[in-house]
C-alpha positions in Angstrom: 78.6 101.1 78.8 79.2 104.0 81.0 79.3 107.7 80.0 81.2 110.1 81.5 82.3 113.4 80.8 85.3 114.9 81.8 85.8 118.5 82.4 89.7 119.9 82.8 89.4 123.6 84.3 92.5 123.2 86.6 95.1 126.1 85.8 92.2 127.8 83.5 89.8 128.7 86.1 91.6 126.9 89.5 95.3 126.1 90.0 94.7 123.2 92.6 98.4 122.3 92.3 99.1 122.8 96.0 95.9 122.0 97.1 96.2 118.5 95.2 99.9 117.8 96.8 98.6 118.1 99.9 95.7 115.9 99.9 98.0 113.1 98.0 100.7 114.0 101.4 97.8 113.3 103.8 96.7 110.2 101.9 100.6 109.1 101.4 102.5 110.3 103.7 105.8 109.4 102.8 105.3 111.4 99.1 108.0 113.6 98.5 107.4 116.7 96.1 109.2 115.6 93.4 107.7 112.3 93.1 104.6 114.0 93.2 105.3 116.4 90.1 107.0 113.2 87.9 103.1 111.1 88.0 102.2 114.0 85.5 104.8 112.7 83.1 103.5 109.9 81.5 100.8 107.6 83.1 100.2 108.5 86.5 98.4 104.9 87.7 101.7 102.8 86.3 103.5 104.8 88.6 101.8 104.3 92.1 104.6 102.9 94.8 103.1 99.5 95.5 102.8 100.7 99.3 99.8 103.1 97.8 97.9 100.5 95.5 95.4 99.8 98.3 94.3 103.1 98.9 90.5 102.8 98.3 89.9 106.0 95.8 92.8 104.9 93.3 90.8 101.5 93.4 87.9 103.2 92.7 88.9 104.7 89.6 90.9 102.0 87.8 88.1 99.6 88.3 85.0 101.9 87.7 86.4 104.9 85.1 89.6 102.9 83.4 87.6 100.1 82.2 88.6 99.0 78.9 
């Protein structure tokens, strides 16, 4: 079993909200704004556009950290 902590300090210590859109626009380039804002409603990896399911780092994570 893997243990990992998780430490949430965006929009205490860092608002990264425009930093994040724009790596996800470089990554995804056809993401519009709004899309971008809804993947915080909800759960954000039911939500990818199948175009984007390949991309390497989203991989990453649901096979390495969303382990059940």
């Amino acid at each position: 079993m893997k243990k990992i902590i998780i430490f949430d300090f965006d929009g205490v210590i860092v608002d990264s909200k425009d930093l994040s859109y724009s790596i996800n626009k470089e990554m995804m380039p056809g993401l519009e704004y709004s899309e971008w804002q809804s993947w915080f409603e909800g759960n954000l990896y039911k939500k990818i556009r199948p175009e984007h399911q390949n991309n390497t780092s989203q991989i990453y994570f649901l096979k390495n950290i969303m382990k059940e």
